[in-house]
C-alpha positions, 0 to 999 in steps of 0.5 A, spaced: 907 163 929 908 157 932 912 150 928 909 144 927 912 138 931 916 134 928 913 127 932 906 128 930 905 125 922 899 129 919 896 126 914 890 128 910 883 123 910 885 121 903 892 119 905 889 115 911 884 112 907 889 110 903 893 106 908 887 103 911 885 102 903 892 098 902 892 094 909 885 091 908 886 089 901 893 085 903 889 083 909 883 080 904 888 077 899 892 072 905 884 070 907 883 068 900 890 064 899 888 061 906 881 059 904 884 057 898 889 053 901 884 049 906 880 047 900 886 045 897 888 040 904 882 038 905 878 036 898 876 030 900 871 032 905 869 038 901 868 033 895 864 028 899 859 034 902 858 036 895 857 030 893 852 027 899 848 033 899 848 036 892 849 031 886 
């Protein structure tokens, strides 16, 4: 019976589904931080759009 090689990292689907899981969710945090901060920069602008068309 032959060996598994050793180069190869066999993973199961749920192990896979778990790494993609995390790298997607780390992924969506830094998007959200960023939108976040952009508000944050630009408010005035923000403010003002809200107020011409909303208000």
């Amino acid at each position: 019976m032959g060996r598994q090689s050793t180069r190869h990292r066999y993973r199961t689907r749920r192990e896979k589904n778990q790494s993609v899981g995390r790298a997607a969710r780390i992924l969506g945090i830094g998007l959200l931080i960023f939108l976040v901060m952009m508000v944050i920069k630009n408010w005035r602008e923000w403010w003002a759009y809200y107020k011409t068309y909303f208000y």
